[in-house]
C-alpha positions in Angstrom: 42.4 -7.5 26.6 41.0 -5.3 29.2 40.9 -1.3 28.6 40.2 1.6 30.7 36.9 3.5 29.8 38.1 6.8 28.0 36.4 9.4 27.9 36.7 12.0 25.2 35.2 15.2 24.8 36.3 17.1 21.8 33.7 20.2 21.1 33.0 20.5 17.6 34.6 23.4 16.0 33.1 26.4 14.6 32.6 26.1 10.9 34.4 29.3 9.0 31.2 29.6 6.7 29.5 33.1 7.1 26.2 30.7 7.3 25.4 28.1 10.3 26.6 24.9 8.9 24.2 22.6 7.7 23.9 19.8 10.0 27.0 17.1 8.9 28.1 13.8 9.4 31.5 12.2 8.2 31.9 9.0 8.3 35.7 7.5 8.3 38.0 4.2 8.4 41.3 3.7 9.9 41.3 1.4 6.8 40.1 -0.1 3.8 37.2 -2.8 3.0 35.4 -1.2 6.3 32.1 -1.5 4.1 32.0 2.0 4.7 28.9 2.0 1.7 26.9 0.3 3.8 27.1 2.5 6.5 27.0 5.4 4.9 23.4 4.3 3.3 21.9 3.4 6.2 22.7 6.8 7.1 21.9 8.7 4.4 18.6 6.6 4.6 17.2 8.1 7.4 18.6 11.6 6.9 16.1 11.8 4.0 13.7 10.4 6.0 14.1 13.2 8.5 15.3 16.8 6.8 14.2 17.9 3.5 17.7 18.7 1.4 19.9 16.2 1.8 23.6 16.3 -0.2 26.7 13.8 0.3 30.0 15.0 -0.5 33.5 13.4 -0.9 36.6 15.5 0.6 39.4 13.2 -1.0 39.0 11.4 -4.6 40.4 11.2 -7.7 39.6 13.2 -9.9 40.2 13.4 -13.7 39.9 9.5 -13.9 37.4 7.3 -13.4 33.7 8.2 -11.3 34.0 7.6 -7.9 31.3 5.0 -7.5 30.4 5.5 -4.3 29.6 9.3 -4.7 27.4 8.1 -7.4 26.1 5.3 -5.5 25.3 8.0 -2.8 24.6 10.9 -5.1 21.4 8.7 -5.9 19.5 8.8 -2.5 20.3 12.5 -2.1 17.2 14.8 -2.0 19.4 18.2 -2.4 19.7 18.1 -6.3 23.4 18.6 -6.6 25.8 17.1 -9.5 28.5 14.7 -9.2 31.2 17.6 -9.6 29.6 19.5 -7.2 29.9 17.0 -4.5 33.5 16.3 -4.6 36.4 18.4 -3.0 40.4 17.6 -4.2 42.4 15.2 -5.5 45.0 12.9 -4.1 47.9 14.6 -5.6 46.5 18.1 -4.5 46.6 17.0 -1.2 50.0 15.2 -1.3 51.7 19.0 -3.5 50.2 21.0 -1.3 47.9 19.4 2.1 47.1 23.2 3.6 45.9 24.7 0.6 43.8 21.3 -0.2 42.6 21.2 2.9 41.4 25.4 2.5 39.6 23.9 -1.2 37.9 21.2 1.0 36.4 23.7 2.8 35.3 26.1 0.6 33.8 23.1 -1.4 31.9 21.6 1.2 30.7 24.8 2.6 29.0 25.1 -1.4 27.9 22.4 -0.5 26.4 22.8 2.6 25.1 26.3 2.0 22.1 24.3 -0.4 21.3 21.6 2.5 20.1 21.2 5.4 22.5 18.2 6.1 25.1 16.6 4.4 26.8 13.3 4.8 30.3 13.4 4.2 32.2 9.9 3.4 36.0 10.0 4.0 38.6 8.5 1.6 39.2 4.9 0.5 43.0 4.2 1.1 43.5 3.9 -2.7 46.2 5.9 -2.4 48.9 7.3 1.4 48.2 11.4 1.6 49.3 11.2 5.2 51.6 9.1 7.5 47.5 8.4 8.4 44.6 8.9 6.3 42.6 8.6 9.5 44.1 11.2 10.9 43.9 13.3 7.3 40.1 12.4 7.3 39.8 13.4 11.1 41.6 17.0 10.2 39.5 17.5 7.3 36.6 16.6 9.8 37.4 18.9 12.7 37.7 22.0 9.8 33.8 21.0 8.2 32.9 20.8 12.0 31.4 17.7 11.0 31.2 14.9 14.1 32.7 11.3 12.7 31.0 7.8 12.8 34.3 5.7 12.5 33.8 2.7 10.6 36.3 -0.8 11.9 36.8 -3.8 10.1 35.7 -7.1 12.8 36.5 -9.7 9.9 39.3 -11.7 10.8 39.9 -10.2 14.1 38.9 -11.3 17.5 36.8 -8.8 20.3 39.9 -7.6 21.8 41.6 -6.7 19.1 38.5 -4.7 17.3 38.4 -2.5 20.8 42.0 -2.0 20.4 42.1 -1.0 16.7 39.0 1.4 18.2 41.2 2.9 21.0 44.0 4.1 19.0 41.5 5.2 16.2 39.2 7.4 18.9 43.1 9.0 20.1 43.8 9.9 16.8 40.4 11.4 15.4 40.9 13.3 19.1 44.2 14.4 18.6 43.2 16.3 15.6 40.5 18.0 17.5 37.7 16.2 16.4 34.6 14.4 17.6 33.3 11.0 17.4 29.7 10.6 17.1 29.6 7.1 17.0 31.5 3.8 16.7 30.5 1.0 13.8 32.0 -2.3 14.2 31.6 -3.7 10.4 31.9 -7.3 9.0 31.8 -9.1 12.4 31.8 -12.6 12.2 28.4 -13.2 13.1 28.8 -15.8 16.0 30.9 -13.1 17.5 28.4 -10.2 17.7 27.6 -9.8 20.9 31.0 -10.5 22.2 32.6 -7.5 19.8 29.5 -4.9 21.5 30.6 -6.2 24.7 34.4 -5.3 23.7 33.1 -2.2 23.3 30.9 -1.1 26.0 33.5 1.0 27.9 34.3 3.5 25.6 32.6 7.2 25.2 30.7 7.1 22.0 28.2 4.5 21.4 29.2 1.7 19.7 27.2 -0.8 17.0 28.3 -3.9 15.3 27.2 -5.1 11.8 27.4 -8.6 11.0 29.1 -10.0 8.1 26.7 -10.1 4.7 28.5 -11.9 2.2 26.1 -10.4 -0.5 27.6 -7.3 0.5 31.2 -8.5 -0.7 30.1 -11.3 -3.4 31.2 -9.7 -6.9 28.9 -9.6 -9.3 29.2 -11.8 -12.6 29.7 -8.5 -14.7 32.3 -7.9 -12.5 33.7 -11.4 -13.0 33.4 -10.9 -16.6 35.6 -7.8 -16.5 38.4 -9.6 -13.9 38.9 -12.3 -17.2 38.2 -9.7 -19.4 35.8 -12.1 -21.0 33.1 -11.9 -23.5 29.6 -12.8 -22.9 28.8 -15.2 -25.8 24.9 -16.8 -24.6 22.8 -15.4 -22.1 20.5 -12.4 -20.6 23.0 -9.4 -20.1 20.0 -8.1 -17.4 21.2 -11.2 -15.4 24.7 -9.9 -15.4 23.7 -7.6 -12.1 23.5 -11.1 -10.4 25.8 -11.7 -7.8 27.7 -14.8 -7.6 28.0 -16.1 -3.9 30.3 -18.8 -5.0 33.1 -20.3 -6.7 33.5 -23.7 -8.2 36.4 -24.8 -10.7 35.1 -27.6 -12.7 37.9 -30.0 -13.3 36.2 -32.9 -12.4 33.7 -35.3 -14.0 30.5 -34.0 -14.4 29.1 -36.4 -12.0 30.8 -34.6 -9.2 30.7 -31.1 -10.8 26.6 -31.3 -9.9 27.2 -33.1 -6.3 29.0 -29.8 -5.8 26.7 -27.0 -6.9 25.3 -24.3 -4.5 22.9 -21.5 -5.0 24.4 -18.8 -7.1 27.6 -20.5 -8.0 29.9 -19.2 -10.7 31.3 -21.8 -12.6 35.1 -22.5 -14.1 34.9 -25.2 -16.9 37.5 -25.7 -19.9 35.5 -24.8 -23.2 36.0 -28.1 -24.8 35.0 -29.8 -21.5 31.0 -30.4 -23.5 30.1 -33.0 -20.8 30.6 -30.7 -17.7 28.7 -27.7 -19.7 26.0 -29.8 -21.2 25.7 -30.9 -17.2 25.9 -27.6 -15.7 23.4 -26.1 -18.3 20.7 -28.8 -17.6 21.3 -28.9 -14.3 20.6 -25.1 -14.3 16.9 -25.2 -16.4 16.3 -28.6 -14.2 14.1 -27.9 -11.1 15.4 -29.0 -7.7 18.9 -27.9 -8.6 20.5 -24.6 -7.8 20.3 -21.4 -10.0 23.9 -21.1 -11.1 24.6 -16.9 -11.6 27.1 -17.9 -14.2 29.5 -20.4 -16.5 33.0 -19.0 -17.2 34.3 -21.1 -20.4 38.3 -21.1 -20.1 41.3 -21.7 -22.4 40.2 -19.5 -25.4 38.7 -22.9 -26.4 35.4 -22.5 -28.3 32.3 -24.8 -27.5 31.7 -27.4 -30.0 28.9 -26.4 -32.1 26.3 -29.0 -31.5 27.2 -28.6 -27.6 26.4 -24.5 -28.4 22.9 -25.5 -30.6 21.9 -27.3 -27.6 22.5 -24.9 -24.5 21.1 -22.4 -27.2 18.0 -24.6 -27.7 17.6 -24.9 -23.8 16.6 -21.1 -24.3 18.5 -20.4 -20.8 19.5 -16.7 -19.9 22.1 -18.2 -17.7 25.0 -15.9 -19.0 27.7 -18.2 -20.2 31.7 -16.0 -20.2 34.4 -16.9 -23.0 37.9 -16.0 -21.6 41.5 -16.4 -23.3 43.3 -17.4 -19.2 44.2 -20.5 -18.4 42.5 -22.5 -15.6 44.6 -21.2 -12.7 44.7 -17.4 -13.8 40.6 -17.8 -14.3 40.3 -18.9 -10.8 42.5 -16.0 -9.8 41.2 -13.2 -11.1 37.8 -14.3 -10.3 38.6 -15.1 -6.4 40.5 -11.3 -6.2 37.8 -10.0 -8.3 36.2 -7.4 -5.5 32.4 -6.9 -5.0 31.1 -3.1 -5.0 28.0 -1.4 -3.8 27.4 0.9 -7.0 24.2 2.5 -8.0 22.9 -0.2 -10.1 23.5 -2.8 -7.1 19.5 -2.7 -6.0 19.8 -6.0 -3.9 23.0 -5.1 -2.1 21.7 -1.6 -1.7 18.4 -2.9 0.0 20.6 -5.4 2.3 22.3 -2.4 3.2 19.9 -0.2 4.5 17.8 -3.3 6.1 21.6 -4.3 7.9 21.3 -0.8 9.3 17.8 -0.6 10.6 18.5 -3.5 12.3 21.8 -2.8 14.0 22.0 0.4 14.4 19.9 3.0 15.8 19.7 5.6 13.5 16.9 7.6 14.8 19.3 8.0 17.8 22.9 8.8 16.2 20.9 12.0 14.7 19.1 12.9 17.6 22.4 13.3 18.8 23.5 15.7 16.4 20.3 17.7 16.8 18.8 17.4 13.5 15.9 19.1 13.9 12.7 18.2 12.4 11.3 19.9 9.6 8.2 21.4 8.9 7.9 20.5 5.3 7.3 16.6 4.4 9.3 15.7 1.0 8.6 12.7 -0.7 11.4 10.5 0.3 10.3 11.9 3.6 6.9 10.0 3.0 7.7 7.0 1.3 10.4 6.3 4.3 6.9 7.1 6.7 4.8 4.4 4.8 7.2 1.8 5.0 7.4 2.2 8.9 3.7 2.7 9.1 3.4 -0.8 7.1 6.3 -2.6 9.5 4.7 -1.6 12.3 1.6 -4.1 11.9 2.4 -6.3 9.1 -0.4 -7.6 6.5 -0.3 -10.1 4.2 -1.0 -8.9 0.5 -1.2 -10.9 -2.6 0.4 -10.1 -5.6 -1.5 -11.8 -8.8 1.3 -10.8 -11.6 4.2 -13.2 -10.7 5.5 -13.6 -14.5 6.4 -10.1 -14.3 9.9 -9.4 -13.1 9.3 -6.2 -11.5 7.0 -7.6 -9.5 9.9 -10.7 -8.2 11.9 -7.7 -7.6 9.9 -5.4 -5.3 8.7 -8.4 -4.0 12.1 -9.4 -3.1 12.7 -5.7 -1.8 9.3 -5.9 0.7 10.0 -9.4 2.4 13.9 -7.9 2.7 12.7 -5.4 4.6 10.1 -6.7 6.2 7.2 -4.5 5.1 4.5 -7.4 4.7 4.1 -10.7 4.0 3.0 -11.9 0.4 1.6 -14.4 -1.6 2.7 -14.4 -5.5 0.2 -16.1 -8.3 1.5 -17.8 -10.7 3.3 -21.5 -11.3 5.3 -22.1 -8.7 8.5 -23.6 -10.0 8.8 -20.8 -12.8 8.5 -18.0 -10.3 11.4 -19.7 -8.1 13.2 -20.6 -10.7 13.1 -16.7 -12.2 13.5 -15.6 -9.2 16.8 -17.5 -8.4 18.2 -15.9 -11.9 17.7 -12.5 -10.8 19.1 -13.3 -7.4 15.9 -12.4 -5.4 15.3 -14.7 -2.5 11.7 -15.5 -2.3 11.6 -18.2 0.4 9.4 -16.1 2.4 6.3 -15.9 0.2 4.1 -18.3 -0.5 3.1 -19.2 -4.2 0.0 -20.5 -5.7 -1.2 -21.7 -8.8 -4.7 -20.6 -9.8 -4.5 -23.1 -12.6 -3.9 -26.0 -10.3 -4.9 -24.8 -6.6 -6.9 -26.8 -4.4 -8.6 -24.2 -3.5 -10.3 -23.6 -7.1 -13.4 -25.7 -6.3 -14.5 -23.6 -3.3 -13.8 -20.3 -4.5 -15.8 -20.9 -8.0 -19.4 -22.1 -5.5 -18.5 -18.9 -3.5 -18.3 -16.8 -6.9 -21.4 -18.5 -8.4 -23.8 -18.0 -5.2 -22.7 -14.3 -5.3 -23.5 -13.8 -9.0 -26.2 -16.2 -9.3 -28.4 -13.0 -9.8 -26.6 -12.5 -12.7 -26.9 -15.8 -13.8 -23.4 -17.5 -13.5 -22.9 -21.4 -12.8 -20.7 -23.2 -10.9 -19.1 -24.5 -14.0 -18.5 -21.0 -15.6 -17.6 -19.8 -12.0 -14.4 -22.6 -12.4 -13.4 -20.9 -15.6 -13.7 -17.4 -14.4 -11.4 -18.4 -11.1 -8.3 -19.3 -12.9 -8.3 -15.6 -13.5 -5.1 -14.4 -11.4 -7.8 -11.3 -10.8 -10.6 -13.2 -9.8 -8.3 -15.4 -7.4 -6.3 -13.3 -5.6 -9.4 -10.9 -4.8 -11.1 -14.4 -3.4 -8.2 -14.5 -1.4 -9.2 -11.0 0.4 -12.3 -12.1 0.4 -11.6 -15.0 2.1 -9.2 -13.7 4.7 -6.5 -15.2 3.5 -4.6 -12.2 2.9 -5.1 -8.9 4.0 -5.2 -7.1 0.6 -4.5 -7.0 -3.3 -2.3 -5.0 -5.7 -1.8 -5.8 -9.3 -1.8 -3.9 -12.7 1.5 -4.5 -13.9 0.6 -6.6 -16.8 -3.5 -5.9 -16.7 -6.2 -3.3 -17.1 -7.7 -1.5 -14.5 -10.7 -2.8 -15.6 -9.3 -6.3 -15.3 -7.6 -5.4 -11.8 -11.2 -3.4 -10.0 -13.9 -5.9 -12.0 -13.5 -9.0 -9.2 -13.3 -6.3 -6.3 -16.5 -4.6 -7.2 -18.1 -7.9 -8.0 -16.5 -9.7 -4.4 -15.8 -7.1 -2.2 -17.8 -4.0 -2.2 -18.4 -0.8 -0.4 -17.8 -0.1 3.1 -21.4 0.5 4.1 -21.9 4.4 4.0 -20.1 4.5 0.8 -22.0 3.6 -2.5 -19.4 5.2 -4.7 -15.7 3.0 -5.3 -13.2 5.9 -6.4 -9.6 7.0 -6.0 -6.9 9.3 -4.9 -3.4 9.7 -6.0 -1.1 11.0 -3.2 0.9 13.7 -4.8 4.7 13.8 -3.3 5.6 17.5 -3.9 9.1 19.1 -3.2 7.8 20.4 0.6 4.4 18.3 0.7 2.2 15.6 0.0 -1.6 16.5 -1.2 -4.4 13.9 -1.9 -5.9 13.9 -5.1 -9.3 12.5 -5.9 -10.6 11.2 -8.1 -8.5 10.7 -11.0 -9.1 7.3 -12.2 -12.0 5.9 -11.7 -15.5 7.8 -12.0 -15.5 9.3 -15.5 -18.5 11.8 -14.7 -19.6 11.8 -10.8 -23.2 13.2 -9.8 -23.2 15.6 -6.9 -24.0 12.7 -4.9 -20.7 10.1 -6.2 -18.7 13.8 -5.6 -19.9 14.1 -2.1 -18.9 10.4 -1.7 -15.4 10.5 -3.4 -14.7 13.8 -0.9 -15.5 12.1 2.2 -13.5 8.7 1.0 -10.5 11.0 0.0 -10.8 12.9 3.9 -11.0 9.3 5.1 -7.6 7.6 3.0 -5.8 11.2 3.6 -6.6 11.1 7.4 -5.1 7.7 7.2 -2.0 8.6 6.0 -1.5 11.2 8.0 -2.2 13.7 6.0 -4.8 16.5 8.3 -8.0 17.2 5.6 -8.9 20.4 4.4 -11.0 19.3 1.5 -11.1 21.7 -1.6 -14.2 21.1 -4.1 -12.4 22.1 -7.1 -14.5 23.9 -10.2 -13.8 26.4 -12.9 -15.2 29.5 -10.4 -14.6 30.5 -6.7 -17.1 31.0 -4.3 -20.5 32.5 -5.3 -18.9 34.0 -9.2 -19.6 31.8 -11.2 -22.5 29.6 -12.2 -23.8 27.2 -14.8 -24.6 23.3 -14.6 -20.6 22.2 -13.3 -20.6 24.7 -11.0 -23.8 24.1 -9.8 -22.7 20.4 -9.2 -19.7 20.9 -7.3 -22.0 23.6 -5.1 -24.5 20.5 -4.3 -21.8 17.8 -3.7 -20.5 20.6 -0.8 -23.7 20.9 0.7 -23.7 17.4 0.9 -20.3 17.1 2.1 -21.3 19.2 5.0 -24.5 17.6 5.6 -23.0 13.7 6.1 -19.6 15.6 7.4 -20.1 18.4 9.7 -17.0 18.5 11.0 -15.2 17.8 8.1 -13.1 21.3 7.0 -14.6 21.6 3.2 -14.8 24.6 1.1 -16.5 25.1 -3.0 -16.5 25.5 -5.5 -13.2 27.0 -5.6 -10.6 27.1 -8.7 -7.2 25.6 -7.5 -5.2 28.2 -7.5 -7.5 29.7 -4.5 -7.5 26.1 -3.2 -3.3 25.6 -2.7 -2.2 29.7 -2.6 -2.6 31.3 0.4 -2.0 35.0 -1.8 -4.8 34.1 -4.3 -6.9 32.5 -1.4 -6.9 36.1 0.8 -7.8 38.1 -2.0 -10.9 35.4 -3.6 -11.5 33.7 -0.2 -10.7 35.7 3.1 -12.6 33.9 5.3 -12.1 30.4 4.5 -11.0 27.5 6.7 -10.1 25.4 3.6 -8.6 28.4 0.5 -4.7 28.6 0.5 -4.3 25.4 2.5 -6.2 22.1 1.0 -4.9 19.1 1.5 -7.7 17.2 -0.2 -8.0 18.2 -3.6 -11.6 16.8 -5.4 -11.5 17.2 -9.2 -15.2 17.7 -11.0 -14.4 14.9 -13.3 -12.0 11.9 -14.5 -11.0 14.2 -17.3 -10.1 17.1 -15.5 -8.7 14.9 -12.3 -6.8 12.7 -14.7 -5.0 15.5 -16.7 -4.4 17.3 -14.1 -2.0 15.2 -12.0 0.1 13.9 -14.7 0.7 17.6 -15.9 1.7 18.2 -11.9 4.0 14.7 -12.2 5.6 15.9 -14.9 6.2 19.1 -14.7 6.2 20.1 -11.2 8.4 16.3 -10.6 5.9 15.8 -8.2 5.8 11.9 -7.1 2.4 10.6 -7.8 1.5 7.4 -5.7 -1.5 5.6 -6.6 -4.2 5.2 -7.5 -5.3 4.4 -4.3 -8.6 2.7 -4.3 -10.7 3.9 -1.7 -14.4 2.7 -0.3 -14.1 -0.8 -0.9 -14.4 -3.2 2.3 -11.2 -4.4 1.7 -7.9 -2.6 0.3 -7.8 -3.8 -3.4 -5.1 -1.6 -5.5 -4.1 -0.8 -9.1 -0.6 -0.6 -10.7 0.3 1.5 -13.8 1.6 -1.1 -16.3 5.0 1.6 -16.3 4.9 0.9 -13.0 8.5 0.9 -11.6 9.9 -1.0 -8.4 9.5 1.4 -6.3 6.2 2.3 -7.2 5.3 -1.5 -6.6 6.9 -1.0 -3.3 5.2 2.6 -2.1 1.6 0.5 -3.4 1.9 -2.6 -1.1 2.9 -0.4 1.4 -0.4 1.9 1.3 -2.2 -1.3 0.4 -0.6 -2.5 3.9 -1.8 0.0 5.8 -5.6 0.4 4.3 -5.8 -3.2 5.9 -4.6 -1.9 9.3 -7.2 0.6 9.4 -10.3 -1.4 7.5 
């Protein structure tokens, strides 16, 4: 089909909010199972990445009955701090009794809405339900009165170029028609052999148009899900694996033989309950390495599994989940084929293909610029966390991760090789890690994994290790024992080059996690002193905190060092240093032997630094205020606007960030360790995902800059 290029140039309307509109963005379908989720992450993504109050809100829903999951799914990347009911305008039948006053609610709503953000991505309805001879064109009205630009989201699945540019021509006349404006044009679910053909379908028209391959993770349902479309009952298993998505169907109604010829990676299984061959089969086949990790076994028929069948799967100690359901065979298969896949809140791994589909389809950075987003003076923690990972991408290191029996460990590492963030090496037995790995539905066929127990390269690590400590009187036969250590190895891999960098503490000490680096690695050569910084994520800014986990009580000459490391790791991350020497008294009003310390460790700051902006001793209040900083410290460079924060002592430093974390909500990353050779970095055993993630990351970029 050819098409004539169209040109369409529909000027935003003027919002009827007293205020200038936050900045907006609505994103709408001419249909349903556009994948609009994923599109609407991706942008909500980078919005946070870019201004600091971010809110999402939903025109059309229903209210009164169930959540609308993707306002929730949304609701949890928002940075604005609004509530579900906040975010949501009318309901269906509000709009179908009455469309004009509806549409006068939307408004006021979203204008609520707006009037607390400085940008707000708005997702159009879902075609649950007709409240217009076109919901696009509903969608498109609603858009023109918000003055909110659209990105229109197309389904490509099943559909060839021509007909994807068609379906985009009469969508582009009717979102005009109704006086709006398209941003943008996504081209969702494309066959992925077709990609470049659909873009080239869609070169002639006005706004710039992306395509987005077909992810069937994105669509696969998960086995809760499944469990819910039989209305079944989990009788064995891990509920946790229950997240899993199942990226295939099998009905088992052959002999067991056959059933394993047939099994792919993350299958759910059909089987008749009294079928004990077939689940005996699939249960081995499951704990048996070299076969695939099924995600689930749906038993069938309201039939029972004999008991010494059930003794023995329960003996295999498998947290395969294993489904009872009352349907027949064919109504099993049916419900779970029409069972449909979500993007919710709790859907990490689909969220995380999301946003990585995005990034690397669309550009972002340029659908915004075109809205004129401007950028923000302030730097919010979502804001940083989005910078690290870029700053990581952009030269990618290789960091080994020594705690691969610990499942938030498979998860972020899952989430960093998905995104592409670094490359990794896990410790740990190799088949166990795959094999939990598969359960959880993380692919890991990126990283490498070795065995400190069984490595070759044991021998050589423990002569390197015993000719270092040979002053201290270790063997080479004591050297073997020490190596197995999942410490002691990975920071021989550093040492060695082999990776770039180390992060563990999930499961160990501190101790245990710095021990091998101050052994192996050592200080850079100016630096005698190995300390640390947390980087505190506040609401409009990030400050660098030091040293808060590692020196218990520094001399003036370990506190000159631990400022200048801190000026160094801030600089690094972008953060300009103005170092504070922090102490009970400001200036010259106080004195006593503390006081007197923090006054040396200055001096000596100045003397190895000179150009380095450093005031103290000065309380922190003086340090962060600029009010209490004119009246205690006029002239000061540093008073009222430190970035660099150096606490007297691990006491004090330690205290105060966690009272900051928690009750300022600050976002406290770290602790970095700073002044070693080589990046080497400690976990808090809560350590969450994320915080995993926002570690590697920094522990990425030390090793671009060491």
């Amino acid at each position: 089909m050819s098409h004539v290029l169209k040109v369409r140039s529909c000027p935003r309307l003027t919002s009827v909010s007293s205020r200038d509109p936050a900045y907006a963005v609505y994103v709408a379908s001419p249909e349903g199972d556009t994948g609009k989720s994923t599109i609407a992450l991706g942008i909500l993504h980078r919005l946070t990445a870019t201004v600091a109050k971010v809110g999402v809100f939903r025109p059309i829903t229903r209210l009164g009955e169930d959540s609308d999951y993707i306002l929730e799914l949304l609701l949890g990347h928002t940075t604005a701090g609004l509530d579900y009911d906040d975010c949501v305008g009318v309901g269906y039948e509000q709009l179908h009794d009455d469309p004009d006053g509806a549409l006068a609610e939307i408004v006021d709503r979203y204008h609520q809405v707006a009037d607390q953000c400085d940008a707000v991505l708005i997702v159009g309805s879902d075609y649950t339900d007709v409240a217009a001879p076109s919901e696009l064109s509903t969608n498109a009205r609603i858009a023109a009165n918000l003055g909110a630009p659209v990105v229109l989201a197309v389904k490509a699945k099943d559909r060839s170029p021509a007909d994807v540019a068609h379906i985009v021509d009469i969508c582009l006349d009717e979102i005009a028609a109704q006086h709006a404006h398209t941003a943008a044009v996504v081209a969702n679910r494309c066959d992925p052999a077709q990609l470049t053909a659909v873009l080239d379908a869609l070169k002639g028209f006005d706004p710039k148009c992306y395509a987005l391959p077909e992810e069937p993770l994105l669509v696969a349902a998960s086995v809760a899900e499944l469990q819910e479309a039989v209305e079944g009952t989990l009788i064995s298993g891990d509920p946790a694996l229950l997240s899993r998505e199942a990226m295939d169907l099998m009905v088992a109604g052959m002999t067991a033989e056959r059933v394993l010829e047939r099994l792919s990676e993350g299958v759910a299984v059909i089987a008749a309950g009294d079928r004990s061959d077939v689940v005996l089969a699939l249960a081995s086949a499951h704990a048996a390495e070299g076969f695939p990790s099924l995600s689930c076994i749906i038993l069938n028929g309201g039939l029972e599994l004999h008991p010494s069948i059930a003794a023995l799967v329960s003996g295999l100690g498998l947290r395969l989940p294993i489904i009872a359901t009352r349907f027949r065979t064919f109504e099993t298969a049916s419900r779970v084929a029409s069972a449909r896949g979500r993007v919710t809140a709790t859907s990490i791994r689909k969220i995380d293909t999301a946003i990585a589909l995005m990034e690397a389809h669309v550009d972002i950075a340029d659908m915004l610029d075109q809205l004129a987003i401007p950028i923000p003076q302030v730097v919010t923690p979502q804001m940083f966390t989005y910078k690290l990972l870029e700053w990581a991408r952009s030269d990618r290191k290789h960091i080994v991760l020594p705690e691969g029996d610990d499942d938030r460990i498979l998860t972020a590492a899952g989430r960093l090789l998905h995104r592409g963030v670094a490359e990794l090496t896990i410790l740990g037995e190799e088949s166990q890690i795959r094999a939990r790995a598969a359960e959880l539905g993380i692919d890991l066929s990126d990283a490498a994994v070795l065995d400190p127990q069984t490595s070759d390269l044991c021998d050589k690590f423990a002569e390197q290790y015993a000719e270092m400590r040979k002053h201290k009187g270790v063997t080479v036969e004591q050297a073997r024992e020490i190596i197995h250590d999942v410490s002691y190895f990975g920071t021989m891999l550093v040492h060695n080059d082999m990776v770039d960098g180390m992060v563990s503490g999930a499961r160990h000490t501190t101790a245990h996690t710095v021990r091998p680096a101050f052994e192996i690695i050592r200080t850079l050569p100016d630096v005698s002193t190995v300390s640390s910084i947390f980087l505190m994520c506040l609401a409009d800014r990030v400050l660098a905190y030091g040293d808060c986990a590692i020196v218990p009580d520094p001399t003036a000459e370990q506190l000159a060092d631990i400022a200048i490391s801190s000026a160094r790791t801030a600089a690094s991350f972008d953060i300009e240093p103005r170092v504070a020497m922090l102490s009970y008294s400001t200036g010259t009003s106080g004195s006593g032997a503390d006081v007197e310390k923090v006054r040396e460790a200055t001096e000596l700051v100045i003397q190895r630094e000179p150009d380095l902006l450093v005031d103290g001793p000065i309380q922190y209040d003086a340090a962060v205020d600029a009010s209490v900083a004119k009246s205690k410290m006029p002239d000061s460079k540093v008073a009222g606007r430190a970035t660099v924060l150096i606490f007297p002592d691990l006491n004090t430093g330690n205290n105060t960030y966690k009272a900051v974390q928690r009750s300022a909500g600050a976002i406290a990353i770290g602790p970095v360790l700073q002044g070693l050779k080589k990046p080497v970095n400690d976990l808090s055993r809560g350590a969450l995902v994320e915080d995993i993630v926002n570690t590697v990351a920094i522990t990425a970029i030390q090793a671009q800059t060491l």
